[in-house]
C-alpha positions, -999 to 999 in steps of 0.1 A, spaced: -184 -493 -212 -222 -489 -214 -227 -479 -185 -196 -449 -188 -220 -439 -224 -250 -435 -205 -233 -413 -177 -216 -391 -208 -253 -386 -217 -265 -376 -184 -231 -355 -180 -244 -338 -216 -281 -329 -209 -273 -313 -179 -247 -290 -192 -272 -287 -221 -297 -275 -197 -272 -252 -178 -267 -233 -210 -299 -234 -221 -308 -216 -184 -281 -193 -184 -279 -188 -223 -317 -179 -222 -318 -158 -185 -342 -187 -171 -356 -184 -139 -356 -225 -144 -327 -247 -129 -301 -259 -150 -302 -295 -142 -341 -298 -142 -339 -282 -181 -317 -311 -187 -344 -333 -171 -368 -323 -197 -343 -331 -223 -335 -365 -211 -368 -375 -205 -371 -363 -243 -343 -381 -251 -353 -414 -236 -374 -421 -264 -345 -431 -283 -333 -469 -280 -296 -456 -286 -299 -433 -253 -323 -454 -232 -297 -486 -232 -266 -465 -220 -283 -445 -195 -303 -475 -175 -269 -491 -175 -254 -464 -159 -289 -459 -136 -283 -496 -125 -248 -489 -115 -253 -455 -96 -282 -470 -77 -260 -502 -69 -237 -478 -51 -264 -457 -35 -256 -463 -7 -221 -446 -5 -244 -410 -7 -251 -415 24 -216 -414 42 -215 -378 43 -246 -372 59 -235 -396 82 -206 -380 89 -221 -349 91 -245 -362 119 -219 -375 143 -193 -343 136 -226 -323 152 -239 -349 171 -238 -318 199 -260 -298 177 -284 -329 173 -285 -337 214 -288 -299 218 -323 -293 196 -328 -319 182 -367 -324 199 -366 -289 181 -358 -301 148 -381 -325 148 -406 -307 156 -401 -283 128 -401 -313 101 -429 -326 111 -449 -296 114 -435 -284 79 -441 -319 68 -479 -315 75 -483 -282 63 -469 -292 31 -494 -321 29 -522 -300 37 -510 -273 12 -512 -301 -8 -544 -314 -6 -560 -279 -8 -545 -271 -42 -551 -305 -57 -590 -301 -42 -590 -270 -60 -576 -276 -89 -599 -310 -89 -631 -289 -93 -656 -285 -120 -653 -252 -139 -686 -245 -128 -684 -253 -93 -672 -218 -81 
């Protein structure tokens, strides 16, 4: 019965955060609005029980997420032999750019004020 509490509360903050976006014309997703508000939220013993009972449980059955990716692979498992190299190419590429990308705005931002 916990565990059904905490997922009412994770249910609520995101609709919370979907009106809040669409409500207020945010640019902002929903569901990361209602982020914010759980974390918010967490501070409080009465929501922090429920919801890491319902954490433990969803991450128990994690593992069911990944059925229809899996199923997804094998129904184009002809797309996958057919450019696939290509694919893989193209994450790890965009996987290095992003790191670099990275690295340069956190070197950036990690300067002194007077460092120009």
């Amino acid at each position: 019965m916990t565990a059904l509490q905490g997922f009412v509360w994770l249910l609520c903050m995101q609709s919370l955060g979907e009106l809040t976006s669409k409500g207020l014309g945010l640019s902002i997703p929903g569901p990361v609005i209602g982020m914010l508000f759980m974390l918010g939220s967490l501070q409080s013993q009465r929501i922090r029980t429920p919801v890491a009972a319902c954490a433990d449980y969803l991450l128990s059955h994690l593992s069911l997420l990944f059925v229809p990716v899996g199923v997804g692979v094998m129904a184009h498992l002809g797309l996958i032999s057919e450019f696939g190299f290509r694919m893989l190419l193209v994450v790890v590429l965009s996987t290095w750019v992003a790191m670099i990308v990275t690295a340069l705005v956190l070197q950036h931002l990690d300067r002194e004020p007077g460092d120009g």
